[in-house]
C-alpha positions in Angstrom: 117.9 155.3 124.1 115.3 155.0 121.6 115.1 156.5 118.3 112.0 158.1 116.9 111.4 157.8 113.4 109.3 160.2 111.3 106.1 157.7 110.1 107.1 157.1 106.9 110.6 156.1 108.0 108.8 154.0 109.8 106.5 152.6 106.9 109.4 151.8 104.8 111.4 149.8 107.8 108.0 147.8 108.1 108.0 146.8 104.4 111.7 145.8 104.0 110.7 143.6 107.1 107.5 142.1 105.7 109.1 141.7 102.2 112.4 139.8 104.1 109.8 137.6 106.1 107.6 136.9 103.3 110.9 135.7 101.3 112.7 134.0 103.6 115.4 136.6 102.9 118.7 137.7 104.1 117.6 141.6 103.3 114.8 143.3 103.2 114.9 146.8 101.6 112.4 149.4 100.8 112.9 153.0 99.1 110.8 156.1 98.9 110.8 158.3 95.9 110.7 161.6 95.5 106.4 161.7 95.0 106.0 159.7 97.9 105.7 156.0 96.4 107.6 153.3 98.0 109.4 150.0 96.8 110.0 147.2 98.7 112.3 144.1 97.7 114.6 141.7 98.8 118.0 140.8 97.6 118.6 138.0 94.8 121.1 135.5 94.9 121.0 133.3 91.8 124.0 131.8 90.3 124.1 134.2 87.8 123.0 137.3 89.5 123.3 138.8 92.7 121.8 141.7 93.8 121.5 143.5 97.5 117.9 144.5 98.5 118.6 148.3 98.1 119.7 147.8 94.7 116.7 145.8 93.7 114.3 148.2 95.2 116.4 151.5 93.9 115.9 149.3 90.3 112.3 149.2 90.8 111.8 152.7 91.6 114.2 154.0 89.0 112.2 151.9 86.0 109.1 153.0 87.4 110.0 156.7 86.8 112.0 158.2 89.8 114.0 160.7 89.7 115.3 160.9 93.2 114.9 159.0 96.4 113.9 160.4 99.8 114.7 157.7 102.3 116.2 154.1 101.9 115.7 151.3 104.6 117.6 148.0 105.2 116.7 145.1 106.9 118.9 142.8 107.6 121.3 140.9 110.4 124.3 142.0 108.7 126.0 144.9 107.6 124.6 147.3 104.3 127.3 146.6 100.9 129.5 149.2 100.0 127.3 149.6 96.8 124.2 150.5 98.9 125.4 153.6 100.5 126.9 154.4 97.1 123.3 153.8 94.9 121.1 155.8 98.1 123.8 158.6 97.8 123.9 159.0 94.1 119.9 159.6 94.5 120.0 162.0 97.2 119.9 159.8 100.1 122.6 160.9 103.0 122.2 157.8 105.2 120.9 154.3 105.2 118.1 153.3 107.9 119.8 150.1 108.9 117.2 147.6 111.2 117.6 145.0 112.5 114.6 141.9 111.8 112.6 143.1 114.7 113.0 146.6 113.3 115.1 148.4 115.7 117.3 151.0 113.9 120.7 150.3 114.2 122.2 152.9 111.9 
């Protein structure tokens, strides 16, 4: 059965997928705020830091001047962290949109 998404659930799964492809990335994420504007990013994984996709575009959106977020997507083969269902929730987010790479919504 498939899912349909409102459009801009559907515009944030198709920028944590371009962001993913255009990095070469594990994870993809994007985030809309509470305006409206999105975030897109992709997880980091340095020696010294590493950082999920959610929590590197809920950083970007929170520096930028967000209060609250509206909808948070994933991208990714694997499973979300324990830490990104915690950082959506603490911003008002009840659930993850968790896609696959050819974006269909598997959670």
């Amino acid at each position: 059965m498939r899912v349909t998404l409102d459009p801009e659930d559907s515009k944030i799964i198709t920028l944590a997928r371009a962001a993913r492809a255009r990095n070469g990335t594990a994870e993809g994420a994007a985030v809309r705020d509470e305006t409206g504007r999105t975030y897109s990013a992709t997880n980091v994984a340095l020696a010294a830091l590493t950082l999920s996709a959610v929590q590197v575009a809920v950083a970007m959106a929170i520096s930028s001047g967000a209060r609250s977020l509206e909808a948070v997507a994933l991208v990714t083969d694997g499973e979300p962290g324990p830490g990104d269902a915690a950082v959506a929730a603490e911003l008002g987010v009840k659930s993850l949109l968790v896609a696959g790479p050819d974006g269909t919504l598997r959670g």
